[in-house]
C-alpha positions, 0 to 999 in steps of 0.5 A: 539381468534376471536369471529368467533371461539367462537359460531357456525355462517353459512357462507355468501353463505349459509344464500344467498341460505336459505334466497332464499329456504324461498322465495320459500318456501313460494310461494310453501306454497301459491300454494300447502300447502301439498308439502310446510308442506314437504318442510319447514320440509327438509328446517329446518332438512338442516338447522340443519345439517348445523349449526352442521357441522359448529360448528364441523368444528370450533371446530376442527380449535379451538383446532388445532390453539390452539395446533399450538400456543403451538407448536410456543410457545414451539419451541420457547422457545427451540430455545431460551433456547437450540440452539447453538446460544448465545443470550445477552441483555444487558443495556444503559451503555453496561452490560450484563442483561441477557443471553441465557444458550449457552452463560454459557459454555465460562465463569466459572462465570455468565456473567451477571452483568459484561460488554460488554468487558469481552466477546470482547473489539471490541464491545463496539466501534462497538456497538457505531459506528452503526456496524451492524456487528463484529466478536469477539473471545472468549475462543479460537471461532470465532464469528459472532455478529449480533449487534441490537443496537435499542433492545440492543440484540446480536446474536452469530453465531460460525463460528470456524468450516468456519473460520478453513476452510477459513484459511486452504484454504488460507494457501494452496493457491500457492505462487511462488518466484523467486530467483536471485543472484544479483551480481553473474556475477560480481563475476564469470566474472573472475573466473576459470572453477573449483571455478566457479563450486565449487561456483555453487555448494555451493550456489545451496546445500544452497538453497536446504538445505533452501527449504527443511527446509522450504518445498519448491520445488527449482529448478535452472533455470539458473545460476543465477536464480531460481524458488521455489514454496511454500504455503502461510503458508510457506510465512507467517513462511519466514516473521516470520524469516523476510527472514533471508536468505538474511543474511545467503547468505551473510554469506556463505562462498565461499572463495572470497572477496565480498559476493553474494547477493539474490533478492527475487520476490515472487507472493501470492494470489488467482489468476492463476498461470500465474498471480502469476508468473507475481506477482512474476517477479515484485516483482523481477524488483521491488526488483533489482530496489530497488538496490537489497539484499532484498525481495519484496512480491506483491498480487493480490492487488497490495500491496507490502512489503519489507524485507531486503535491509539493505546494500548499493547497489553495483554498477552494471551499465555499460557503455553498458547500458549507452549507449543503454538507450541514444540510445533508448532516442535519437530514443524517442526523433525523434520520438515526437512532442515535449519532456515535462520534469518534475521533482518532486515537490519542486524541489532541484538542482538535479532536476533541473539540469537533467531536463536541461541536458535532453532539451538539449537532446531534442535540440540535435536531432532537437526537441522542448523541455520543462521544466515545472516548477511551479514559486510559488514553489521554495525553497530558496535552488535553488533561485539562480540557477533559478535566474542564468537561468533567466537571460539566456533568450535562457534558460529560454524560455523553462521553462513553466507552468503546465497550458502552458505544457497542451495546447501544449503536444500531443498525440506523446509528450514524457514526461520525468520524472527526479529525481522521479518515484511516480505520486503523486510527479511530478509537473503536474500529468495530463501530464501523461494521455495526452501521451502515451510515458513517460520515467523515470529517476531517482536514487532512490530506486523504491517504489510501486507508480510507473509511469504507463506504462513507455515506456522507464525507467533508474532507477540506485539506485547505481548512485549518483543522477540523474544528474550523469545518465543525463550526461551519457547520455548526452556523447553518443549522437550526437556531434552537440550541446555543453552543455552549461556553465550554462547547465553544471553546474547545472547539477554539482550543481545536483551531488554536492549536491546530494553527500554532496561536493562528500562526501556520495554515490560517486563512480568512475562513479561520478567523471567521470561524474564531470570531463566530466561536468568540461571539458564542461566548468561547472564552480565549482565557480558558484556551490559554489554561488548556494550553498550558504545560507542566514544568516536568513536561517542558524539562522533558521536551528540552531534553529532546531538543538538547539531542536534536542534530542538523541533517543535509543543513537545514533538517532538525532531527531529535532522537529520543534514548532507547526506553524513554516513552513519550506521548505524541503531543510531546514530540510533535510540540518538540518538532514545532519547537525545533521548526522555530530554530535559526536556519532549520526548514523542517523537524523531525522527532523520534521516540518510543511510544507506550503502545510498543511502537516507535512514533515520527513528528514532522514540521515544515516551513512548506518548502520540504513536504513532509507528508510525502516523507512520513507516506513513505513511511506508512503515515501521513498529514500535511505537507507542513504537518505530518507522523507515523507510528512504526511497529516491529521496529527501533529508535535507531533503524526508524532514523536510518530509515527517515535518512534514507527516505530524506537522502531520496527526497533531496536527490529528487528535488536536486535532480529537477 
């Protein structure tokens, strides 16, 4: 207590105002000593009657500070003893001292004395990396933790009650899918008025039999179309399931020789629904892009997941498309300054050989075209188609640096993207902002990295390679320039080895393009001698195939030593070499490459998809042909990773 309240004191102004009283008093008491007798006796009765009332006035504050404190002291041990709030103090080496009484109704037993992990395994690792904040469950509550690491003190908010709610929130939030039968043109082309209609039927009873199951509203919207609004909650049961519709579909009995496909689209998150219909519909290109019998699900985020596209894509391109695609490629190309071709990096024949088949495109319709190649950045496995295309200077004139590709492109340059679709995997990413025309090519199933903004995109999962779709465009544009022997056959070199010799994925689109190659003068000879390989580069793929070990009986896994850099043409022709071993379904190659990263090579006989396995690792392909490229990572923990992955890829085909 301050000495002020413990004795009676005046206050500053009134010692001023009886220090001046006196003063005057005094000059009263020499003027006139009666009137001065008088005045000294109201003068000391003033003073009296001021102490008192200072004194009672102290007094009162005194007793109501003190009750006050009692009061503060009172609440807060209430607070501390008795609110909802838990309340832990606990030591240096993370055991429980001691606890507020809140915290005893979610353990029969007293919690202290035992560790921090009997209430959540989360808060020790937290505690350690300076969070400030977790959220832990226990005994079936949600909990804010409040983390005050310096006092070694945890608060503990129930947020159950906010946290059913959010929940019931997010379960209830819109979730639109678009449905489309992928093949349902091809199989009704040809049909007569009556099963036509009787299939209409089965499949729409179907559909509304699955909807009504999972509490959707279907409606038809055209004949091969449909729209079905659902809830997260709903979503969230269809992935339980993982869209086994896409199977049952397949499975419905229609009479007819080839099954009906479904691609799902399906829009989810906290948007409008006209943003959610647009999430829906590129869920849907991307899922047909992909080739098709899957689901393809995009949030607001822009991530996507993917079930399903366990069967090889049908073909389903036409030569109308072939030949609208060239048309609109050929008004691009009059239309520039210039054409810039790129394929991806590390290029194989594939590439390479679109890339020619689109400059002479470009050469075709009187426009200045280049191919932007990276010297340093050669595999052995297209050494001796680049040294080919060396010697032919009118040729190889038009292969030009990243840096070179820069000083000439424009803001009307067309750049042309073959063989890949991912930004992160062309050789210079920077040429796609420095135009606004890009048009992409390729054969691969379509991932969720895409180019952006394309104006123009040909992307046929169904096609061999990208070779194949550059030589049909390359019949439907004008006559005035021939291709080339060389031209014609690096782009034959392209299919062939895209095709393992026309071995895996050929269709008759295949052959008819070869055959329009052959008749242009591509010499099968030179295809060989590019194709060859050196004695030390096939002593090195032995040594992978020596040290390949058979996983869960039928996977073939190579692992390359710590240190050891192979080039990606090396491991993927070690996976198909694998992929030709008794008893083996599918291959997988690991080692290190010389960009620092750990490189995958998958193969497949078809019944394992190895795109989806390579997806889950930040790669992609196709189901039988696929990779990735790790960063930050070793040989040994990306092979524990591709186990795990593999593990859960076999659990769920067991499990359907």
């Amino acid at each position: 207590m301050p000495d002020l309240l413990k004795k009676p004191t005046l206050s500053k102004h009134l010692w001023i105002i009886y220090i001046l009283s006196t003063v005057l008093l005094g000059l009263i008491w020499y003027y006139q000593w009666i009137l001065g007798i008088i005045m000294t006796g109201l003068l000391i009765l003033s003073f009296y009657y001021s102490i008192r009332n200072e004194k009672n006035l102290l007094d009162e504050t005194e007793k109501y500070i003190s009750t006050l404190s009692y009061r503060v002291k009172k609440v807060g041990e209430e607070a501390l003893l008795e609110m909802p709030i838990g309340i832990v103090l606990f030591s240096e080496d993370y055991r429980i001292e001691w606890t507020n009484p809140y915290m005893n109704q979610f353990s029969e037993d007293s919690l202290v004395g035992s560790s921090l992990n009997d209430i959540s395994e989360d808060l020790i690792p937290m505690i350690k990396e300076n969070k400030e904040e977790a959220w832990v469950q226990l005994e079936g509550y949600e909990f804010q933790t409040s983390i005050k690491k310096e006092e070694r003190l945890l608060y503990l908010f129930d947020r159950t009650k906010q946290t059913e709610i959010q929940t019931l929130y997010k379960n209830d939030q819109t979730v639109i899918f678009m449905i489309y039968l992928d093949n349902y043109d091809e199989i009704t082309q040809n049909l007569e008025d009556t099963i036509k209609s009787q299939l209409n039927s089965n499949v729409t009873s179907f559909l509304n039999k699955w909807s009504q199951q999972n509490g959707l509203y279907i409606k038809r919207t055209s004949q091969d179309r449909f729209l079905a609004v659902g809830t997260r909650e709903i979503l969230q049961k269809l992935e339980k399931t993982k869209f086994d519709i896409l199977d049952d579909m397949r499975d419905l009995d229609t009479e007819l020789d080839v099954p009906i496909t479904l691609s799902i689209g399906i829009g989810v998150g906290n948007s409008t629904l006209p943003a959610l219909g647009e999430l829906a519909q590129s869920s849907l290109d991307l899922a047909l892009g992909r080739g098709g019998d899957q689901v393809a699900i995009k949030d607001d985020s822009g991530k996507v997941r993917f079930y399903g596209g366990k069967t090889n894509p049908m073909e389903k391109r036409t030569r109308v498309r072939a030949r609208v695609i060239s048309h609109a490629l050929k008004d691009l190309v009059k239309a520039s300054d210039n054409v810039i071709i790129m394929g991806h990096q590390s290029p194989d024949m594939d590439s390479i050989g679109a890339a020619i088949g689109i400059l002479n495109i470009a050469q075709t319709n009187g426009v200045e075209g280049y191919i932007v190649f990276d010297p340093n950045d050669v595999d052995t496995g297209v050494s001796r188609m680049v040294e080919a295309i060396h010697e032919d200077e009118g040729l190889w004139e038009h292969f030009i640096a990243p840096d070179d590709a820069e000083d000439i492109v424009t803001n009307r340059s067309l750049v042309v993207v073959v063989d890949t679709h991912k930004p992160s995997m062309v050789v210079d990413k920077r040429l796609l902002n420095k135009t606004e025309y890009k048009v992409v090519i390729d054969h691969h199933r379509r991932g969720e990295d895409f180019i952006e903004n394309p104006t123009l995109v040909y992307m046929e999962p169904y096609a061999s390679s990208t070779a194949e779709l550059v030589t049909e465009l390359l019949e439907y544009q004008p006559k005035g320039r021939k291709l080339k022997m060389l031209e014609a056959t690096a782009l034959l070199a392209g299919i062939t080895v895209d095709t393992k010799s026309f071995t895996l994925r050929t269709g008759s689109r295949t052959f008819d393009a070869a055959s329009y190659l052959r008749a242009k003068g591509a010499d099968t000879v030179l295809v060989q001698q590019f194709l060859k390989e050196d004695l030390d580069l096939y002593i090195r793929r032995s040594k992978l195939i020596e040290r390949a070990v058979v996983y869960r009986d039928s996977i073939a896994i190579a692992k390359a030593e710590p240190g050891d850099i192979y080039g990606p043409v090396l491991i993927a022709q070690t996976a198909d070499t694998l992929l030709t071993m008794s008893g083996i379904n599918a291959s997988f190659v690991i080692s290190e490459r010389k960009d620092g990263k750990v490189g995958i090579s998958a193969r497949s006989l078809g019944e394992i998809n190895v795109q989806v396995i390579m997806e889950k690792m930040d790669g992609g392909g196709h189901l039988t042909n696929a990779a990735t490229q790790i960063e930050d990572t070793t040989i040994d923990d990306a092979e524990s990773l591709l186990k795990d992955i593999l593990d859960e890829y076999d659990e769920g085909r067991e499990s359907e």
